[in-house]
C-alpha positions in Angstrom: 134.6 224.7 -97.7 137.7 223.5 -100.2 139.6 220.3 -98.9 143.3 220.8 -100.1 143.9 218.6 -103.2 145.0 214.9 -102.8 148.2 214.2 -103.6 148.2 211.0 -106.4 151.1 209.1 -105.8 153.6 208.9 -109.0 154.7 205.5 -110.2 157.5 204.2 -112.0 159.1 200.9 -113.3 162.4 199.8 -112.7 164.5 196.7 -112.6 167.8 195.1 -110.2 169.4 191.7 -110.3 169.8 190.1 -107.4 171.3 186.7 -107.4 171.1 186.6 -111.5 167.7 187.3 -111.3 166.2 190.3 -112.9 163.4 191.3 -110.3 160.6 194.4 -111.3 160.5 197.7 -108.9 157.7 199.8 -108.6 158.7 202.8 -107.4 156.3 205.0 -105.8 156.8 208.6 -104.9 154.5 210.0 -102.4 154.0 212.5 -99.3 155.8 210.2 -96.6 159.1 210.4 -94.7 161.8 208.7 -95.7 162.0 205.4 -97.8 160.6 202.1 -97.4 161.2 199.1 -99.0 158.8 195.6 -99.4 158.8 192.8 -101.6 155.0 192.1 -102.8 153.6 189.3 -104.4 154.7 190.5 -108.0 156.8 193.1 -107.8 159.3 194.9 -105.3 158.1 197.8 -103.9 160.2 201.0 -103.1 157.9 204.3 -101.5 159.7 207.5 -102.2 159.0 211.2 -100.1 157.8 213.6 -102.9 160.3 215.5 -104.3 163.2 213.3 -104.5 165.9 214.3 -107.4 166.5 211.7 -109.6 170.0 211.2 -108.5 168.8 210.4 -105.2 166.3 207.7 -106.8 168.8 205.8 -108.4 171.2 206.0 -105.1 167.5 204.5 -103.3 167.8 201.5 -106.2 171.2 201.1 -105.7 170.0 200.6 -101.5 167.1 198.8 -102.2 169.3 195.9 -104.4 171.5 195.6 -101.9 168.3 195.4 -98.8 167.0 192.5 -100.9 170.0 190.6 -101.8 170.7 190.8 -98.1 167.4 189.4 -97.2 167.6 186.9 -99.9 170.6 185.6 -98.4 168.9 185.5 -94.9 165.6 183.9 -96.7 166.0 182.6 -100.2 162.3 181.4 -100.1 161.7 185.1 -100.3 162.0 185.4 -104.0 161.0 182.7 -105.1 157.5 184.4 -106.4 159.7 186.0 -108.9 161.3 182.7 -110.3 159.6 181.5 -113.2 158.6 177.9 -114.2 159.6 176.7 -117.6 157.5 174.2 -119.1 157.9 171.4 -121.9 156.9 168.3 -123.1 157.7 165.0 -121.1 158.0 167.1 -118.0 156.6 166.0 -114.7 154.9 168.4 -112.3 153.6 167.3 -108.9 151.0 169.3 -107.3 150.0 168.1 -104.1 149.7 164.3 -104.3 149.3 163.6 -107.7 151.9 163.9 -110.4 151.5 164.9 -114.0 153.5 165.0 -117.8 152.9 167.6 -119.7 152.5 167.5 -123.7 152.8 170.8 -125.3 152.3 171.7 -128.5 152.5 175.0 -130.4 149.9 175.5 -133.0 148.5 178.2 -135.8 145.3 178.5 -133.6 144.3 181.6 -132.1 143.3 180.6 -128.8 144.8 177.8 -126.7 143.8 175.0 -125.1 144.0 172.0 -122.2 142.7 168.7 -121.2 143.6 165.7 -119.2 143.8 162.6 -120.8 144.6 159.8 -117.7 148.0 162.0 -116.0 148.7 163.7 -119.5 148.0 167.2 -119.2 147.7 167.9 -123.2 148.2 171.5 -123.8 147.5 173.4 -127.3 149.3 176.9 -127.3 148.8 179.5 -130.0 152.1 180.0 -132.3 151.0 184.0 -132.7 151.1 184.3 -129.5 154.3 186.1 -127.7 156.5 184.2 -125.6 155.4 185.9 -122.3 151.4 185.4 -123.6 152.1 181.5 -123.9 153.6 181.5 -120.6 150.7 183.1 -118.9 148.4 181.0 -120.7 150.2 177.4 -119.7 150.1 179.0 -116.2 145.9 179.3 -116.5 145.7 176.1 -118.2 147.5 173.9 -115.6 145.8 176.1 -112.6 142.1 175.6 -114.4 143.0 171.4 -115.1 144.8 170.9 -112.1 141.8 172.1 -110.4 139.4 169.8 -112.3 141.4 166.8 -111.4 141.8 167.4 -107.9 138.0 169.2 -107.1 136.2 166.4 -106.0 139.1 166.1 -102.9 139.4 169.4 -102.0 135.2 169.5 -101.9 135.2 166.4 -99.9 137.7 167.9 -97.1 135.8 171.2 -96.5 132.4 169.8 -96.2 134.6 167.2 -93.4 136.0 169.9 -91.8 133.3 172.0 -91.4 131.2 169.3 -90.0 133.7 168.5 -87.8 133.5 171.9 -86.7 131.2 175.0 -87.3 129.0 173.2 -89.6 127.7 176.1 -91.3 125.7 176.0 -94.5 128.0 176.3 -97.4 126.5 177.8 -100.5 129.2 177.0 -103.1 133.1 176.1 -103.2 135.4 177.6 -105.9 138.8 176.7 -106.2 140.4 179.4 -108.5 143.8 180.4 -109.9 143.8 183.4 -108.0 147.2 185.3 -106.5 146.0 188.1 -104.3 145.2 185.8 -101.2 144.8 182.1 -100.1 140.9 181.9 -99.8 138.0 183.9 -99.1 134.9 183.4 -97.6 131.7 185.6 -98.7 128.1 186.5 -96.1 126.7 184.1 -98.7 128.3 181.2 -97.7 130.8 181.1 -100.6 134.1 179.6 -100.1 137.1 180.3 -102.5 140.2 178.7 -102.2 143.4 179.1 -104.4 144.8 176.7 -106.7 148.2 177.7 -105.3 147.5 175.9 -102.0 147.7 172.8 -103.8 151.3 172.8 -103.7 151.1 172.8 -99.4 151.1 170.5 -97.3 147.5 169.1 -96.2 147.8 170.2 -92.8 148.5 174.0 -94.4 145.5 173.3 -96.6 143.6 172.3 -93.9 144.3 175.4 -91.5 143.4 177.8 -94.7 139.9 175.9 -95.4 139.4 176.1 -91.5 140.5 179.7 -91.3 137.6 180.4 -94.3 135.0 178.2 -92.7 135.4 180.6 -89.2 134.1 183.3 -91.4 131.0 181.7 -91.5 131.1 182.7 -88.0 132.6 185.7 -87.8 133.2 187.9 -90.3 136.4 189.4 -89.5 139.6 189.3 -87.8 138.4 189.7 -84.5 139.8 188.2 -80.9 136.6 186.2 -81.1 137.3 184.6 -85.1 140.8 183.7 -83.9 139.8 182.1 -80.6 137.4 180.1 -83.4 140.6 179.0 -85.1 142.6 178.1 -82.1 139.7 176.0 -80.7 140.6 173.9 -83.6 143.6 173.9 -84.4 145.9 174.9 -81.6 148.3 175.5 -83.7 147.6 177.5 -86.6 150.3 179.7 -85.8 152.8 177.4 -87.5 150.5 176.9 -90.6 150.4 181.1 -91.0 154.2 180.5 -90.3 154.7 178.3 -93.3 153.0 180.1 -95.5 154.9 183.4 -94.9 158.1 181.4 -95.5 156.9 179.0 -98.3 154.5 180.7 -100.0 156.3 182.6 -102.7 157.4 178.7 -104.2 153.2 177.9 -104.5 152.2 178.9 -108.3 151.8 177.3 -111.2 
């Protein structure tokens, strides 16, 4: 017997300024009723009912600016994922506790580079590269330096926090410049932590190592892994809290 075809949701790009910001849309038109509107980690999303005229789309954009400049005014953290960071030489970054000066450096080189020489981050872009390109490229240089210098720490504090509490055996720590979540914890006993969370605070860092460490436990979300957390750290709630309202300003 024939299931009915699946419907495969039709996406398109689009653009609105809120603030003086240019922010990207992805519009998405699918079997649904009515609209919905989200802002993701990259982009802002707006879900469309299937057969929507165009005029109607761009009347939906024209709702959907004025949803998020509302909600920026309510929470300007909430866009802050979109802002990016300019970089030059002689500037000073601080992730976490350390502080850094960049040195940057355009070159006829096709790949780029990045090393730390005491608290000089010495970067070697690529001249044939496209503006955007170099951006991207400082942003994976700092992440994969940053994380170098800084390790050793971040080692140090899981293996102390998971003694302190589950001590479970811990295969391998990675700390990665990865946007799509916080951490993750593998069966194997692999825990990956973002380089973004080196721009929270150290109690925030601490609740997302301890969060990964109770999946050594349990793996999942359950009433039991939570109880796990709350055994620990009573209040973890404000830590999630935090995040939700600070997180967009963690990135490189």
């Amino acid at each position: 017997m024939f299931g009915r075809p699946k419907f495969k949701p039709q996406k398109y790009a689009a653009q609105i300024t809120v603030a003086g910001q240019e922010l990207p849309v992805e519009i998405i038109i699918e079997p649904r009723r009515g609209t919905r509107f989200s802002i993701g980690k990259k982009k802002v999303l707006m879900r469309l009912m299937s057969g929507i005229s165009n005029e109607d789309i761009r009347k939906e954009l024209a709702r959907l600016q004025a949803w998020v400049t509302e909600v920026h005014a309510k929470k300007p953290a909430a866009l802050h994922q979109f802002a990016e960071k300019n970089y030059h030489t002689g500037q000073h970054i601080t992730v976490g506790k350390r502080q850094y000066i960049l040195e940057i450096e355009a070159e006829e080189r096709g790949s780029h580079t990045a090393r730390l020489v005491g608290n000089t981050i010495a970067l070697r872009v690529s001249a044939r590269a496209a503006p955007a390109q170099r951006h991207k490229a400082i942003q994976t240089l700092l992440s994969r330096v940053v994380a170098g210098d800084q390790y050793n720490e971040v080692v140090a504090r899981v293996h102390d926090i998971n003694q302190k509490t589950f001590n479970r055996p811990i295969k391998n720590i990675y700390l990665k410049h990865n946007h799509s979540n916080w951490g993750s914890c593998s069966s194997g006993g692999n825990v990956n932590l973002s380089t973004r969370l080196l721009f929270a605070p150290e109690d925030v860092q601490n609740y997302v190592i301890l969060h990964e460490l109770a999946h050594l436990v349990e793996m999942n979300h359950s009433d039991r892994f939570w109880a796990l957390v709350e055994r620990y750290m009573p209040d973890y709630a404000q830590k999630e809290q935090w995040l939700k309202v600070h997180g967009g300003e963690c990135h490189f």
